[in-house]
C-alpha positions as a Markdown table, in Angstrom:
| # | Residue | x | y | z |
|---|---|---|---|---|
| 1 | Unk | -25.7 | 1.9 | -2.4 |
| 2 | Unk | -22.2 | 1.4 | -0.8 |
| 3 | Unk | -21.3 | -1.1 | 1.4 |
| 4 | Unk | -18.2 | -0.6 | 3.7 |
| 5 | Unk | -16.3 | -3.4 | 4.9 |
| 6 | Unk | -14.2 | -2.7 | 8.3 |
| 7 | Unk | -11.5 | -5.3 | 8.4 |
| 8 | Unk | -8.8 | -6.4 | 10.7 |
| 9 | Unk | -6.4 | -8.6 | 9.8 |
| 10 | Unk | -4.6 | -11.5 | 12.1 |
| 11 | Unk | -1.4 | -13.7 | 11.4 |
| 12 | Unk | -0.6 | -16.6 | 12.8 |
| 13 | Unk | 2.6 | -18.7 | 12.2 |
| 14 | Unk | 1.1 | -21.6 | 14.4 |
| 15 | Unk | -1.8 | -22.7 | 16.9 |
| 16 | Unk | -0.2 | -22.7 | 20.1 |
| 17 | Unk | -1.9 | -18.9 | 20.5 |
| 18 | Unk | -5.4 | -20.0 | 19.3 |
| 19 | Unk | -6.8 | -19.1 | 16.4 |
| 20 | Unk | -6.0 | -15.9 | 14.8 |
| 21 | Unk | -9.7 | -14.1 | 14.9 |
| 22 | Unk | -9.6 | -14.8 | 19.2 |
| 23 | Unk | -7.0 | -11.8 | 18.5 |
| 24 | Unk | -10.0 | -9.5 | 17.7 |
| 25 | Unk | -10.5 | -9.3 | 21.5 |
| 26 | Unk | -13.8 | -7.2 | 22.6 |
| 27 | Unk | -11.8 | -4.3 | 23.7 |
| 28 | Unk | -10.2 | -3.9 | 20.1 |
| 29 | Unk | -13.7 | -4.4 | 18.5 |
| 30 | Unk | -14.9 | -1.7 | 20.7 |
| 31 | Unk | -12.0 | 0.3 | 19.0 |
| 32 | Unk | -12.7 | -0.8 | 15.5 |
| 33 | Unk | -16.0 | 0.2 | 15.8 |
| 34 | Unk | -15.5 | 3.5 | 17.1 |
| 35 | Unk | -12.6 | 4.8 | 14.5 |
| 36 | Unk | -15.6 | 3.5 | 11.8 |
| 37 | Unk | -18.3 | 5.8 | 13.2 |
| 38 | Unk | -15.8 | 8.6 | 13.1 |
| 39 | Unk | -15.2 | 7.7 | 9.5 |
| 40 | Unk | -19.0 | 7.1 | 8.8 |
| 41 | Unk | -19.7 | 10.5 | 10.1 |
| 42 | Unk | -17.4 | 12.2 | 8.3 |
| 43 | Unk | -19.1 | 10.5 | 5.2 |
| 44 | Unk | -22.5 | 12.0 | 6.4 |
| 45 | Unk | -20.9 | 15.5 | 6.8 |
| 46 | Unk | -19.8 | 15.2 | 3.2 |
| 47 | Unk | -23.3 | 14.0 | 1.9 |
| 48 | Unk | -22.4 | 10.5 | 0.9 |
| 49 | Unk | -24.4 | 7.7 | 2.1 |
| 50 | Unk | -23.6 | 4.0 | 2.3 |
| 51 | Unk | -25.9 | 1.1 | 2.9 |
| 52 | Unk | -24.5 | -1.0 | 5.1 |
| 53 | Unk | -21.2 | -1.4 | 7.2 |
| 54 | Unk | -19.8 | -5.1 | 8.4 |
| 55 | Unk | -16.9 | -5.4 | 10.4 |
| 56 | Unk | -14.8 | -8.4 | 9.0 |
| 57 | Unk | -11.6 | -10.5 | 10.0 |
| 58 | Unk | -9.4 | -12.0 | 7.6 |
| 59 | Unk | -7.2 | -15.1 | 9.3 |
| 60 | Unk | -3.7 | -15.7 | 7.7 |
| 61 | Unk | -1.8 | -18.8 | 9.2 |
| 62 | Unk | 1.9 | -19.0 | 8.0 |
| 63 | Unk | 3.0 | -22.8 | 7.7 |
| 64 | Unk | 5.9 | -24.6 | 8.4 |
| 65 | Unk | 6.7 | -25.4 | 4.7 |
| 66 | Unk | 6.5 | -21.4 | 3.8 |
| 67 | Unk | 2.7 | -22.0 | 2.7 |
| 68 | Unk | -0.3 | -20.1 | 3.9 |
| 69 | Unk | -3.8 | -20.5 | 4.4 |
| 70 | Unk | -6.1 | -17.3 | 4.2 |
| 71 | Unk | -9.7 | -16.9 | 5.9 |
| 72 | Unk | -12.2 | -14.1 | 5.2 |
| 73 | Unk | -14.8 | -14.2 | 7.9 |
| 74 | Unk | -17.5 | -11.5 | 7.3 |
| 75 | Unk | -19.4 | -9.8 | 9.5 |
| 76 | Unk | -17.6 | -11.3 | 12.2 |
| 77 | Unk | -18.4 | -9.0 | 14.8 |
């Protein structure tokens, strides 16, 4: 069985906005959510089924010295 993976993604070139995932506010989660049970139903109209869904953020932080750091957060919300 399928499992689909929902994921917004955040960058970041420093701290002084918080952390990347306090981006994902409630009201974009809300919006997230309800663009994947429009896709999830047009999966059930077409026969397929999955088996789970999880709704994901991936952090990217851009650093001073052109480095990065990436961080997958599943099932975040």
């Amino acid at each position: 069985d399928l499992v689909y993976h929902f994921i917004e993604i955040k960058a970041r070139r420093g701290m002084q906005h918080g952390l990347a995932r306090e981006a994902v506010t409630k009201k974009k989660q809300k919006h997230i959510k309800r663009a994947a049970m429009l896709f999830l139903y047009d999966l059930n109209q077409k026969k397929r089924r999955w088996k789970e869904i999880s709704f994901d953020v991936i952090e990217v932080y851009l650093h001073e010295d052109f480095q990065s750091s990436i961080h997958y957060l599943p099932q975040c919300f």
